[in-house]
Biopython code that builds the backbone (N, CA, C, O; Angstrom):
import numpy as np
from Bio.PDB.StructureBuilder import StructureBuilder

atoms = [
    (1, "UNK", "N", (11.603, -2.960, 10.761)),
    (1, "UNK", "CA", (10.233, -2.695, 11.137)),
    (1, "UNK", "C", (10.181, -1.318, 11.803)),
    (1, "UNK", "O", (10.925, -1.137, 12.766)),
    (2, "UNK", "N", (9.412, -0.368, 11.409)),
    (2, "UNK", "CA", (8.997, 0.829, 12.295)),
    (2, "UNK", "C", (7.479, 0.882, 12.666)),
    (2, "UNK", "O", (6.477, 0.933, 11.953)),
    (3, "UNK", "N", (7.653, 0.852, 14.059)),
    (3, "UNK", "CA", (6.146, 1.007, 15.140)),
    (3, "UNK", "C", (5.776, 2.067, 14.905)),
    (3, "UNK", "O", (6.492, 3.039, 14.664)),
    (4, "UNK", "N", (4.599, 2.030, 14.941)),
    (4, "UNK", "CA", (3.747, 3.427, 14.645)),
    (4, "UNK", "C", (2.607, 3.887, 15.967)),
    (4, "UNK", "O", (2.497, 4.943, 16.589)),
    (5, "UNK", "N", (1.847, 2.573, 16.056)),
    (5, "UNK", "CA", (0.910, 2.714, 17.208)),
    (5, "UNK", "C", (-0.519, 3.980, 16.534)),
    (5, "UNK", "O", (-1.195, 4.641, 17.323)),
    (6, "UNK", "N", (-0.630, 4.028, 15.593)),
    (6, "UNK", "CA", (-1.650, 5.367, 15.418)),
    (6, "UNK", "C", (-3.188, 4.906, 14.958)),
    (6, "UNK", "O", (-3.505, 4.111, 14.074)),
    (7, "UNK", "N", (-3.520, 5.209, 15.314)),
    (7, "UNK", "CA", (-5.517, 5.005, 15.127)),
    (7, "UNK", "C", (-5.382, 5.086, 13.868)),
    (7, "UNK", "O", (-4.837, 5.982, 13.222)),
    (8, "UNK", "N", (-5.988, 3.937, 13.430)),
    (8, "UNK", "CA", (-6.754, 3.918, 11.696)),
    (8, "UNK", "C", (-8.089, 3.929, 11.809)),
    (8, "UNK", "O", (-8.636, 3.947, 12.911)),
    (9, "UNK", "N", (-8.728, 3.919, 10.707)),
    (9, "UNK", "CA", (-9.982, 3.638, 10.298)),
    (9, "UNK", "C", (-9.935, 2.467, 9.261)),
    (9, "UNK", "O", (-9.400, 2.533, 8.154)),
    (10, "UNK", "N", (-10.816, 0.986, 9.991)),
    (10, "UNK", "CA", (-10.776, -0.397, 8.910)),
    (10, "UNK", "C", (-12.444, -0.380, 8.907)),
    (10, "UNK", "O", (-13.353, -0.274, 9.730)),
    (11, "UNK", "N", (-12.262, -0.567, 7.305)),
    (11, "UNK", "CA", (-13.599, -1.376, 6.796)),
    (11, "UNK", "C", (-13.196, -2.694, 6.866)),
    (11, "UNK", "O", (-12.008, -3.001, 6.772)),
    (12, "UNK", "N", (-14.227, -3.633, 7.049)),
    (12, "UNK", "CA", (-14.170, -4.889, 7.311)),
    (12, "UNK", "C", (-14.893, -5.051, 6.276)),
    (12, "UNK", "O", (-15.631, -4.285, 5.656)),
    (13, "UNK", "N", (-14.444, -6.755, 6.073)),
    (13, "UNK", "CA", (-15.141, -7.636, 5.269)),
    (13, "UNK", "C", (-14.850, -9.278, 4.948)),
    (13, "UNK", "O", (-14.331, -9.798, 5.935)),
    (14, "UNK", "N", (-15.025, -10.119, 3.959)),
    (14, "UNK", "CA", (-14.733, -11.257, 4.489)),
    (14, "UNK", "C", (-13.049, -11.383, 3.480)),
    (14, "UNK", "O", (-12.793, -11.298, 2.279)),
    (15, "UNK", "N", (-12.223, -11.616, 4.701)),
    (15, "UNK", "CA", (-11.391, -12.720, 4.287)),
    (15, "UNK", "C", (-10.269, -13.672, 4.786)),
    (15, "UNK", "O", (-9.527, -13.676, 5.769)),
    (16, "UNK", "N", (-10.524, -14.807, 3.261)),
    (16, "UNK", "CA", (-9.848, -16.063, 3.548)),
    (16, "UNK", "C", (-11.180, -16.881, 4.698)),
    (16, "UNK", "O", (-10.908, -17.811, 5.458)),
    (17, "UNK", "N", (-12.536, -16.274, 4.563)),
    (17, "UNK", "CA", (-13.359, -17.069, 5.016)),
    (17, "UNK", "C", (-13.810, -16.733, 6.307)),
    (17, "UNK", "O", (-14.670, -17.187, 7.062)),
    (18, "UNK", "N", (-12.818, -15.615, 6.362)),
    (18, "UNK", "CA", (-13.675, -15.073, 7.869)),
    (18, "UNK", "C", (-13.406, -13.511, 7.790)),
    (18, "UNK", "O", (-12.779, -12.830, 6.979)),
    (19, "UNK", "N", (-14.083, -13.217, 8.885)),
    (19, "UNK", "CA", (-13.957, -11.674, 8.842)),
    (19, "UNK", "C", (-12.650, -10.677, 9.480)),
    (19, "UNK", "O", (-12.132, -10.605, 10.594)),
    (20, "UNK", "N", (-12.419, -9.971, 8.186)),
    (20, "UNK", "CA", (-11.188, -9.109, 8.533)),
    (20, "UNK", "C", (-10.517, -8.023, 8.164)),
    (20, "UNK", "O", (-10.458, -8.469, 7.018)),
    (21, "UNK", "N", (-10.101, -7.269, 8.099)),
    (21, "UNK", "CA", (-9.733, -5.550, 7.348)),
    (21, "UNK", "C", (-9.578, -5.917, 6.162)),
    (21, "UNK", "O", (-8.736, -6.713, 5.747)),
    (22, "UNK", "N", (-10.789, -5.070, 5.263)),
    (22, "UNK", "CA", (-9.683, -5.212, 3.450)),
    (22, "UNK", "C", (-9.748, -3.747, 2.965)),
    (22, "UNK", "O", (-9.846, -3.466, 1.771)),
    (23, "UNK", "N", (-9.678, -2.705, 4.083)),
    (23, "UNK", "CA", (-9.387, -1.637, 3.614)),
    (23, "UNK", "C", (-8.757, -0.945, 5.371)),
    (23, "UNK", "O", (-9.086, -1.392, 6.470)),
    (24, "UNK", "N", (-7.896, 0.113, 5.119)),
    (24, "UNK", "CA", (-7.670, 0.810, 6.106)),
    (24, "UNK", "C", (-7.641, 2.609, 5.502)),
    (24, "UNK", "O", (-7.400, 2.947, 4.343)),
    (25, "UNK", "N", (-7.873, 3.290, 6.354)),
    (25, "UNK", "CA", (-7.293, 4.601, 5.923)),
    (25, "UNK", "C", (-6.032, 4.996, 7.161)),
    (25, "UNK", "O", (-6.065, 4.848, 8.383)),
    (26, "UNK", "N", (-5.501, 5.269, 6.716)),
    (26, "UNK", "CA", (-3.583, 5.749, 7.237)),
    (26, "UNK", "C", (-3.507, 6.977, 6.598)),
    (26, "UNK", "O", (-3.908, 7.104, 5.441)),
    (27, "UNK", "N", (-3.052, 7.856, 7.208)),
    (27, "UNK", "CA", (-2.950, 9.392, 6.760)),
    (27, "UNK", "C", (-3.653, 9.988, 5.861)),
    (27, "UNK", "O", (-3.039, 10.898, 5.304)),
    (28, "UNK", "N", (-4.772, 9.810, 5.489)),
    (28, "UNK", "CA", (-5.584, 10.176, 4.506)),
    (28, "UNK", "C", (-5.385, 9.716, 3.422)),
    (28, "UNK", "O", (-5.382, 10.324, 2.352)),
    (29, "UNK", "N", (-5.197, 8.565, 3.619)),
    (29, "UNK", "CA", (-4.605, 7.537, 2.358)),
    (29, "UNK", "C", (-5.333, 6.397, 2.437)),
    (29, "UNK", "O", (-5.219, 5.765, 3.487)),
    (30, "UNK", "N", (-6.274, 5.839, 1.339)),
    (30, "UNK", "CA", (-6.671, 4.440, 1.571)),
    (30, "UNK", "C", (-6.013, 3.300, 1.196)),
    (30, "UNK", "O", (-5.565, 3.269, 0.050)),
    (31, "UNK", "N", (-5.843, 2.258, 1.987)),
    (31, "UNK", "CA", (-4.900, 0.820, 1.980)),
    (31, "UNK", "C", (-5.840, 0.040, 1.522)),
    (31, "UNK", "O", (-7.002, 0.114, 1.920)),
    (32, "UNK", "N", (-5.359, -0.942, 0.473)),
    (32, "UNK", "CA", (-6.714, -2.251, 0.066)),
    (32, "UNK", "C", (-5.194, -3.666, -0.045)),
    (32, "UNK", "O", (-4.289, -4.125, -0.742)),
    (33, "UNK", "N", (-6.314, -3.793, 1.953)),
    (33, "UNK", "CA", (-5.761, -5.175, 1.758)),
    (33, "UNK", "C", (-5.623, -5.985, 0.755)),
    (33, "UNK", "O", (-6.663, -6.558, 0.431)),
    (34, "UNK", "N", (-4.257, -6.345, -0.129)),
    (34, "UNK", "CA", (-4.109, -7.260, -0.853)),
    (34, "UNK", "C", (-4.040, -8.911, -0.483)),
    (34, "UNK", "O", (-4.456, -9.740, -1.293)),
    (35, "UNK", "N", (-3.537, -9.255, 0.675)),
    (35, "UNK", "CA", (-3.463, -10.086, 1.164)),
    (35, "UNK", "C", (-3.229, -10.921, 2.744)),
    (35, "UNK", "O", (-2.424, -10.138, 3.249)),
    (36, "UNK", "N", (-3.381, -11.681, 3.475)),
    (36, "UNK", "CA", (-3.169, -11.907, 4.556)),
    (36, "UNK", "C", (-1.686, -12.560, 4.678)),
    (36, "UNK", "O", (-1.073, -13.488, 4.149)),
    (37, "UNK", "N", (-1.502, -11.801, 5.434)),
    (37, "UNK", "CA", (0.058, -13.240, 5.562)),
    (37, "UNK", "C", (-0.319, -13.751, 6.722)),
    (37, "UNK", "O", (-0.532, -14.954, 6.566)),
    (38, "UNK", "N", (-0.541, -13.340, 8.036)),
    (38, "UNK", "CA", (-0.890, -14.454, 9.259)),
    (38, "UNK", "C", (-1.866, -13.490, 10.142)),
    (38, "UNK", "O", (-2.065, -12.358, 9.700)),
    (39, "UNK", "N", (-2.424, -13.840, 11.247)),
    (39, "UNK", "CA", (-3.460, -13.325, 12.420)),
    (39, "UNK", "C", (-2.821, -14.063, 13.599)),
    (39, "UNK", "O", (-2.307, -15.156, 13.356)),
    (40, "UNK", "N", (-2.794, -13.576, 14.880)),
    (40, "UNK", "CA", (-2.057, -13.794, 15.854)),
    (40, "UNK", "C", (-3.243, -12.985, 16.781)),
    (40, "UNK", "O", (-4.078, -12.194, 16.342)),
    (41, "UNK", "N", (-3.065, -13.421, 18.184)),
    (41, "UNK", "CA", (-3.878, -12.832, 19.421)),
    (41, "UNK", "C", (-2.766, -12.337, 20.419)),
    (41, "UNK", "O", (-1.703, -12.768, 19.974)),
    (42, "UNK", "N", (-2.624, -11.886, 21.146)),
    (42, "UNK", "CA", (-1.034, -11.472, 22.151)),
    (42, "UNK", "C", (-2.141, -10.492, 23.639)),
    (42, "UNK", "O", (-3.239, -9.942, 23.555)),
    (43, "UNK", "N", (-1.299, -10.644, 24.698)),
    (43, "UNK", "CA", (-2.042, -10.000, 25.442)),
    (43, "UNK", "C", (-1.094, -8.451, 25.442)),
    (43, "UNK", "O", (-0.141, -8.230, 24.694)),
    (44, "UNK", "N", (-1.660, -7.481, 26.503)),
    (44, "UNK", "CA", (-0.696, -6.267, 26.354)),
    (44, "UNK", "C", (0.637, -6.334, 26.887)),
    (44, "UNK", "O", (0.692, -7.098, 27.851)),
    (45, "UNK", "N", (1.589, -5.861, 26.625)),
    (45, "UNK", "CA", (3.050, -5.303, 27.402)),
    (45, "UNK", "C", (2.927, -4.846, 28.469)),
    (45, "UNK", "O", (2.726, -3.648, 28.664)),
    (46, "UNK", "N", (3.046, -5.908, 29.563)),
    (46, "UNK", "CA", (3.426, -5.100, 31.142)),
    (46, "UNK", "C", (4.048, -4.141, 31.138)),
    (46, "UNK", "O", (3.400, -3.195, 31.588)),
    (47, "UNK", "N", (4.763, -3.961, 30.923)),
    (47, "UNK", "CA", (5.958, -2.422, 30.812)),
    (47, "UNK", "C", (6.146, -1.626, 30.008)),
    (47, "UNK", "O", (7.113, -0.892, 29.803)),
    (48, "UNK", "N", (4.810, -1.799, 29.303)),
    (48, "UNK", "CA", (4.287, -0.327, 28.140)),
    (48, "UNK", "C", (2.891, 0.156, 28.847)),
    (48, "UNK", "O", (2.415, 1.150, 28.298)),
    (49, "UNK", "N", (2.386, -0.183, 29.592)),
    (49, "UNK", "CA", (0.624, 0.050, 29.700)),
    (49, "UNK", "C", (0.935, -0.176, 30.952)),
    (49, "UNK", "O", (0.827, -1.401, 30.998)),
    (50, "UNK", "N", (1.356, 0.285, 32.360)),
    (50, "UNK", "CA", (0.942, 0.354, 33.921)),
    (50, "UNK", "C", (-0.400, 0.667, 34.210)),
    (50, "UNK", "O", (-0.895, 1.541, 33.497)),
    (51, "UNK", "N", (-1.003, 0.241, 34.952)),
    (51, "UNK", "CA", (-2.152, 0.135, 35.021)),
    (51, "UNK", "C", (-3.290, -0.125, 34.243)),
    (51, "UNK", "O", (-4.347, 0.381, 34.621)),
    (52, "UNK", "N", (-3.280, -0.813, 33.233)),
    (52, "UNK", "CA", (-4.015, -0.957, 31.990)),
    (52, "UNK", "C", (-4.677, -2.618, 32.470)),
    (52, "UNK", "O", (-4.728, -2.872, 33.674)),
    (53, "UNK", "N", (-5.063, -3.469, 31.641)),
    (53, "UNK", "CA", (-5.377, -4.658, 31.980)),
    (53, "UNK", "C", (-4.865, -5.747, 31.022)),
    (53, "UNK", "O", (-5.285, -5.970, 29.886)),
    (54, "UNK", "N", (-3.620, -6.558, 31.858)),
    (54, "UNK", "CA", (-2.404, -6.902, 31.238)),
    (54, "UNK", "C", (-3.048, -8.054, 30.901)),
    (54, "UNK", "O", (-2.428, -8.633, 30.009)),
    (55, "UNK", "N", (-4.279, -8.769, 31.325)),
    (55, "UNK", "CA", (-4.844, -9.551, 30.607)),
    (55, "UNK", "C", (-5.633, -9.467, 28.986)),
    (55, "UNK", "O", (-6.010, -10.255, 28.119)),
    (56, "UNK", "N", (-5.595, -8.004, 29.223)),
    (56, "UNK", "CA", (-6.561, -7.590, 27.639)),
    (56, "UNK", "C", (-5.643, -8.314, 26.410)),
    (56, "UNK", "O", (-4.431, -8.528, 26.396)),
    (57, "UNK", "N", (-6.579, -8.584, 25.477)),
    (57, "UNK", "CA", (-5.997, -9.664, 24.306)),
    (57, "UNK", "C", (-6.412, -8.328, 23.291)),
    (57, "UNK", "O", (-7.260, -7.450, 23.445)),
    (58, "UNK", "N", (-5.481, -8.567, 22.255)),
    (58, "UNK", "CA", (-5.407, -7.998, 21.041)),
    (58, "UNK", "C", (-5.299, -8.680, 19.584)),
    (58, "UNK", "O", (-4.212, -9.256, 19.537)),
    (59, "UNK", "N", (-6.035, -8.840, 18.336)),
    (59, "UNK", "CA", (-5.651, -9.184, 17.167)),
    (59, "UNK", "C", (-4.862, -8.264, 16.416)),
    (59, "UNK", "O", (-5.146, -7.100, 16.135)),
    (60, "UNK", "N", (-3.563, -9.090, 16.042)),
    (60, "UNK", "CA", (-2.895, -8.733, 15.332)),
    (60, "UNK", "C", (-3.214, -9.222, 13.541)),
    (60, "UNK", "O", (-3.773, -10.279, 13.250)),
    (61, "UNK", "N", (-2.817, -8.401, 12.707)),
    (61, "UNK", "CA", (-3.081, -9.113, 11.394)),
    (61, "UNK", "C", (-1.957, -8.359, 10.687)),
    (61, "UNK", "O", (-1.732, -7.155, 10.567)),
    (62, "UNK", "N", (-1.272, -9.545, 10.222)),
    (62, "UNK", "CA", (-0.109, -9.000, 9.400)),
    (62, "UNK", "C", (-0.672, -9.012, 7.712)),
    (62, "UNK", "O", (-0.633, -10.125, 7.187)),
    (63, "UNK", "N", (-1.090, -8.071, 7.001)),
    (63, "UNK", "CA", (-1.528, -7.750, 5.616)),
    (63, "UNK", "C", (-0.453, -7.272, 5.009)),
    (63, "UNK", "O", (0.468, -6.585, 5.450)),
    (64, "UNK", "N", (-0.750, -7.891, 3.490)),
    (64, "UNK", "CA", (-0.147, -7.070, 2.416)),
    (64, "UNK", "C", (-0.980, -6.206, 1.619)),
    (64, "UNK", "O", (-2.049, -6.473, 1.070)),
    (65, "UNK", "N", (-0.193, -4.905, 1.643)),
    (65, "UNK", "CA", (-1.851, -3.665, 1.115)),
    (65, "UNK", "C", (-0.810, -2.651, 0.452)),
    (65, "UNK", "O", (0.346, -2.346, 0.744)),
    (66, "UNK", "N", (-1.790, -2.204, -0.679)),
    (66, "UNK", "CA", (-1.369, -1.163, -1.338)),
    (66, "UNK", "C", (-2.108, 0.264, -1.459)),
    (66, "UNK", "O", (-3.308, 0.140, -1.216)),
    (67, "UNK", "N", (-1.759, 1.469, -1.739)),
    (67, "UNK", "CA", (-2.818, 2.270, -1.771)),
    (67, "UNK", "C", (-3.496, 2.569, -3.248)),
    (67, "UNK", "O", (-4.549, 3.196, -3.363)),
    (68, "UNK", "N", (-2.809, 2.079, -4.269)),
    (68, "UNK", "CA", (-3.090, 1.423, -5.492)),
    (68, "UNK", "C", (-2.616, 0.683, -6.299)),
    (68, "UNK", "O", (-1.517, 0.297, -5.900)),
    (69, "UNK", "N", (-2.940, 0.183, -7.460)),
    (69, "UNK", "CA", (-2.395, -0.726, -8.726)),
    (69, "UNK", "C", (-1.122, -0.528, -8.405)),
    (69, "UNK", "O", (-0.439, -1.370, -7.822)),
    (70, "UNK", "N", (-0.732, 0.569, -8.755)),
    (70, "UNK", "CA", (0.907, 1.271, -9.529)),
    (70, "UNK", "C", (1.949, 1.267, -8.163)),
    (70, "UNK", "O", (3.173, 1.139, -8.131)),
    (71, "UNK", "N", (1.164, 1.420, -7.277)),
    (71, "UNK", "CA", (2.898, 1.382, -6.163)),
    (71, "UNK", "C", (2.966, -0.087, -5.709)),
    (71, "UNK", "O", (2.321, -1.135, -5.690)),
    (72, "UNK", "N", (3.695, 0.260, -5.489)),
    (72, "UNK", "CA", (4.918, -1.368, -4.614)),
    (72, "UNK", "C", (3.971, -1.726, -3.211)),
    (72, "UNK", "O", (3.866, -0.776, -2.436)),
    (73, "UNK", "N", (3.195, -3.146, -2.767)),
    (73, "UNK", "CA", (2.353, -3.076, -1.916)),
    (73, "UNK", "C", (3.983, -3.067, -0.893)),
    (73, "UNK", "O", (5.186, -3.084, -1.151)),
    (74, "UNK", "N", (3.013, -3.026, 0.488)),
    (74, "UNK", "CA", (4.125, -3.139, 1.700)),
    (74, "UNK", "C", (3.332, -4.047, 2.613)),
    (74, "UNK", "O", (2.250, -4.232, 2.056)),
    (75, "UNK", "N", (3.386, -4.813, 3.967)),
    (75, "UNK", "CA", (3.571, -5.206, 5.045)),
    (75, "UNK", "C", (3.340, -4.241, 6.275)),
    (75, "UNK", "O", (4.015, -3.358, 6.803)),
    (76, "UNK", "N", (1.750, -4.943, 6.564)),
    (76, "UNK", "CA", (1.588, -4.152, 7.565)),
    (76, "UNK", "C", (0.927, -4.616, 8.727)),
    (76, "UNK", "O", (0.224, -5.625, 8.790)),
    (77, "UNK", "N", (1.213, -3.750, 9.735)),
    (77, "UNK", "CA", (0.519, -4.795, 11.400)),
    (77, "UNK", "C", (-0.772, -4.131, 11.503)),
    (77, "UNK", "O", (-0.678, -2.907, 11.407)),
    (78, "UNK", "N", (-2.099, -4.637, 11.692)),
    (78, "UNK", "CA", (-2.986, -3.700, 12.001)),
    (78, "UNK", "C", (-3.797, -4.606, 13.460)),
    (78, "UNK", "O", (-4.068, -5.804, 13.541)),
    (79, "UNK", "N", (-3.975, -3.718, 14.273)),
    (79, "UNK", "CA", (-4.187, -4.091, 15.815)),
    (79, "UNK", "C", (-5.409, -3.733, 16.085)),
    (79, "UNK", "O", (-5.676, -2.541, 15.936)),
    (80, "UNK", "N", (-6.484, -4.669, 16.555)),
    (80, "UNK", "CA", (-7.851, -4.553, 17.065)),
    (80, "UNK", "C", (-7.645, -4.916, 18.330)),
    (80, "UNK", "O", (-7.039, -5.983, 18.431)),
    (81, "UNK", "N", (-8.001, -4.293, 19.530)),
    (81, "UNK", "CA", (-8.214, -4.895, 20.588)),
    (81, "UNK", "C", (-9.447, -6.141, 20.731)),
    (81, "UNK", "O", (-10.434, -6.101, 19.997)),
    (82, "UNK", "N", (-9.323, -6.876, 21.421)),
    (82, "UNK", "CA", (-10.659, -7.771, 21.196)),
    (82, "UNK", "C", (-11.845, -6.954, 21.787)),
    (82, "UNK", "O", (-12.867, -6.680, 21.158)),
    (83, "UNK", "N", (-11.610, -6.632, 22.949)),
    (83, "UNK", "CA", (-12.851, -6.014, 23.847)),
    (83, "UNK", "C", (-13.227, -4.575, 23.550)),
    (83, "UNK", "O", (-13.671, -3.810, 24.405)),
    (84, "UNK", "N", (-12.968, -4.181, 21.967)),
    (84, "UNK", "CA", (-13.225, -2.410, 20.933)),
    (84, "UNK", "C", (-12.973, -2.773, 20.167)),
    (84, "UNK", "O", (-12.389, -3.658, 19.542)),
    (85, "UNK", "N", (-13.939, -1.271, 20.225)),
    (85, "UNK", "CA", (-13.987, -1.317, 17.839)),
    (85, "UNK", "C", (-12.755, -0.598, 17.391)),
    (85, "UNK", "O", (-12.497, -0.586, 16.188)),
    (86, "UNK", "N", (-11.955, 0.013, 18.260)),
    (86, "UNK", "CA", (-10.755, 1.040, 17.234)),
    (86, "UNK", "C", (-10.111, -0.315, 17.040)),
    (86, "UNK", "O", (-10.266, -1.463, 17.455)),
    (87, "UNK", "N", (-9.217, 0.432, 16.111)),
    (87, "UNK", "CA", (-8.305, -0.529, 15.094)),
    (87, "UNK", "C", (-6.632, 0.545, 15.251)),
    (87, "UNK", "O", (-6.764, 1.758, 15.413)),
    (88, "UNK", "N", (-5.493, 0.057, 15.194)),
    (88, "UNK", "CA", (-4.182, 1.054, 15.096)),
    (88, "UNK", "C", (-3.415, 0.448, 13.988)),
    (88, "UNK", "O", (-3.652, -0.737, 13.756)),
    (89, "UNK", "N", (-2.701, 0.945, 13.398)),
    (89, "UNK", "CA", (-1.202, 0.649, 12.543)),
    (89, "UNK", "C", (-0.232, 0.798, 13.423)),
    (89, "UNK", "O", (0.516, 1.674, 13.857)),
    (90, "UNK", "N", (-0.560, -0.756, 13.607)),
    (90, "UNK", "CA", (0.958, -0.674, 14.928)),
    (90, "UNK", "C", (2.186, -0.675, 14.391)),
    (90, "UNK", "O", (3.018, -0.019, 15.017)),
    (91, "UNK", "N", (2.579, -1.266, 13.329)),
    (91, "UNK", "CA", (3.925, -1.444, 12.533)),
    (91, "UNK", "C", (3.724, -1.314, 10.968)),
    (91, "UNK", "O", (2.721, -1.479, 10.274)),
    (92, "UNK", "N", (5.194, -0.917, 10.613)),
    (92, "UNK", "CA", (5.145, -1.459, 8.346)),
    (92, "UNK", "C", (6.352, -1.846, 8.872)),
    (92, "UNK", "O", (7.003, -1.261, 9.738)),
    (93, "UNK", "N", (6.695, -3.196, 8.112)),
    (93, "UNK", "CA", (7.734, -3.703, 7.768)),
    (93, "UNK", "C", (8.637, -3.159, 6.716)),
    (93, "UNK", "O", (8.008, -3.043, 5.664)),
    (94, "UNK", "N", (10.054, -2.728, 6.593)),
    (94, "UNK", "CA", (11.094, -2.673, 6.455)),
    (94, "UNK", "C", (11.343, -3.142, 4.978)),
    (94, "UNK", "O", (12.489, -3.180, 4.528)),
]
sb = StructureBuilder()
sb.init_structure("model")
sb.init_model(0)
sb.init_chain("A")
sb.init_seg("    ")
for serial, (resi, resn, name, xyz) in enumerate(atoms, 1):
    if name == "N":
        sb.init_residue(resn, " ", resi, " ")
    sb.init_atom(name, np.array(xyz, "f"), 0.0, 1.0, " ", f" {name:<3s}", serial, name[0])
structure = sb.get_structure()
């Protein structure tokens, strides 16, 4: 796995019945969520964020996305805080 942590831009929309990224842009590249593998909530890292609010909750969504047809999709973390609208590429899986 390599962490990234970097601001994306997600269009939302519905899926698997509820609402959730089916597009991202990552380096000037657009991602189309292919699929969900799981959604998770986590609060922040005490010992990454001092002074931050270690109660703040975050959605995690682990997707499978490609940037088209022809390449190999990959595994990716994309992070909404609950309480904002930015969105990050916290991780791609390996």
């Amino acid at each position: 796995m390599r962490r990234y942590d970097e601001p994306i831009a997600v269009r939302s929309g519905e899926v698997d019945g509820a609402l959730g990224p089916v597009e991202f842009l990552w380096r000037r590249r657009l991602w189309k969520v292919l699929d969900v593998e799981t959604t998770w909530r986590e609060t922040a890292d005490w010992w990454s964020a001092p002074g931050d609010d270690l109660l703040a909750e975050s959605e995690i969504w682990r997707v499978l996305a490609a940037p088209n047809r022809a390449m190999v999709p990959g595994v990716y973390e994309l992070a909404h805080p609950v309480a904002g609208d930015e969105w990050f590429l916290r991780a791609v899986m390996d």
